[in-house]
C-alpha positions in Angstrom: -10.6 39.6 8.8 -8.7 40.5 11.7 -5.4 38.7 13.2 -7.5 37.3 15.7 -9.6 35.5 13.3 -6.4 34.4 11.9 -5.2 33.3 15.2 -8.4 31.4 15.9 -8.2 29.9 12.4 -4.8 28.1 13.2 -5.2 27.5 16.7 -8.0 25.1 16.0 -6.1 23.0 13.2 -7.7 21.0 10.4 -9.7 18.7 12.3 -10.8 21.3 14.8 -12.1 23.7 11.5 -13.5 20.3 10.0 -16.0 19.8 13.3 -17.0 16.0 14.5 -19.0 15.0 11.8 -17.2 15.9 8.9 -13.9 14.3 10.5 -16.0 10.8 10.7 -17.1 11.7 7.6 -13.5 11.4 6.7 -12.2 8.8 8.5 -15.1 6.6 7.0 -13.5 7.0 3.3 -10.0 6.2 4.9 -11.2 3.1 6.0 -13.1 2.1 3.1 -9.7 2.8 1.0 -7.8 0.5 3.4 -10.7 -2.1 3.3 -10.7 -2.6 -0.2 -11.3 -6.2 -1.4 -8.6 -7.4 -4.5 -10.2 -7.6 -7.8 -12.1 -10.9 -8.1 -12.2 -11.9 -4.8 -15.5 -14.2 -3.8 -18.0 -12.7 -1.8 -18.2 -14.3 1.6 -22.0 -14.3 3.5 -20.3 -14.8 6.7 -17.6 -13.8 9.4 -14.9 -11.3 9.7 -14.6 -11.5 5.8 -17.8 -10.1 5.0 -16.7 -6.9 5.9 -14.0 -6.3 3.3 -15.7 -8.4 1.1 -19.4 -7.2 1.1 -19.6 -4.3 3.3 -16.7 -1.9 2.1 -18.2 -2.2 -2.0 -20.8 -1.5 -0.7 -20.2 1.6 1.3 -17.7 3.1 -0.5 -20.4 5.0 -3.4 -22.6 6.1 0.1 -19.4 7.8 1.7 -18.5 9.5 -1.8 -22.1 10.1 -2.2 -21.8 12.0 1.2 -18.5 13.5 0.1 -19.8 15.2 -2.7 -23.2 16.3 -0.7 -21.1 18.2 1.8 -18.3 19.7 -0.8 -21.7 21.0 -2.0 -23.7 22.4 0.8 -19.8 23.7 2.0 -19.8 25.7 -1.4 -23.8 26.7 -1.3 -22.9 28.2 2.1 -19.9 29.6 1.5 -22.0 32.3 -0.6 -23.5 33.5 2.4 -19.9 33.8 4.3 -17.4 36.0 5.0 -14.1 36.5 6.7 -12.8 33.4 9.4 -16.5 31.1 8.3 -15.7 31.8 4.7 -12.2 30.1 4.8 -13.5 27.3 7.4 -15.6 26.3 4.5 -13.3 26.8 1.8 -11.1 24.2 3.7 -14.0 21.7 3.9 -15.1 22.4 0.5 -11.6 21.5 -0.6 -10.6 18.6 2.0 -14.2 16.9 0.2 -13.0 16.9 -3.0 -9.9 15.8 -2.5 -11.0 12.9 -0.3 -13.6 12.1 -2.9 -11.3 12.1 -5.7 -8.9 10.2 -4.1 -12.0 7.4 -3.3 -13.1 7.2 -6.6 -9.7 6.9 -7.7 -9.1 3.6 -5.2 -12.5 2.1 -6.1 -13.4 2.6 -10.0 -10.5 -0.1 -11.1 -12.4 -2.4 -8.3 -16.0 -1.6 -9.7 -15.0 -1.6 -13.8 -14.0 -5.0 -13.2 -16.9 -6.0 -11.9 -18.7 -5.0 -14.6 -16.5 -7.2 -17.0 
């Protein structure tokens, strides 16, 4: 790796190294966090309170589903990487875990107690 890889590296910042897709990815499981319905609240079928209350339980296990598909196809082609690529995906492999992680974290109290 050469200092211009390096340079390249930090000129393009996290979201830059992260590409489009992987940044909605992202914001998606920031705003399933903030959506999050209390414990117990009813389900409503209609209006601006189906979101939090249907919609968000609903897609938070697809988001981490895709969280955990992409720290794994990060870490599959990592493999085959080397130098300035290598580290791009070591960042997304990382940034996917810990966005996962902190998901399930947010979400399993709401889903155990839906199971009681």
């Amino acid at each position: 790796m050469t200092k211009e890889d390096s340079a390249e590296t930090t000129e393009q910042g996290i979201l830059g190294q992260l590409r489009p897709l992987r940044s909605a990815l992202i914001l998606g499981a920031i705003i399933t966090i903030l959506g999050k319905p209390a414990a117990g609240t009813p389900v409503e079928y209609a209006g601006w309170e189906m979101v939090s209350s249907l919609l968000m339980p609903v897609l938070a296990p697809l988001i981490f589903m895709l969280l955990m598909l992409d720290a794994l196809m990060s870490r599959v082609w990592m493999s085959e990487a080397e130098g300035t690529e290598w580290k791009r995906l070591r960042l997304v492999f990382r940034v996917d875990l810990i966005a996962g992680l902190v998901l399930l974290a947010y979400w399993l109290p709401y889903f155990i107690a839906l199971g009681r």
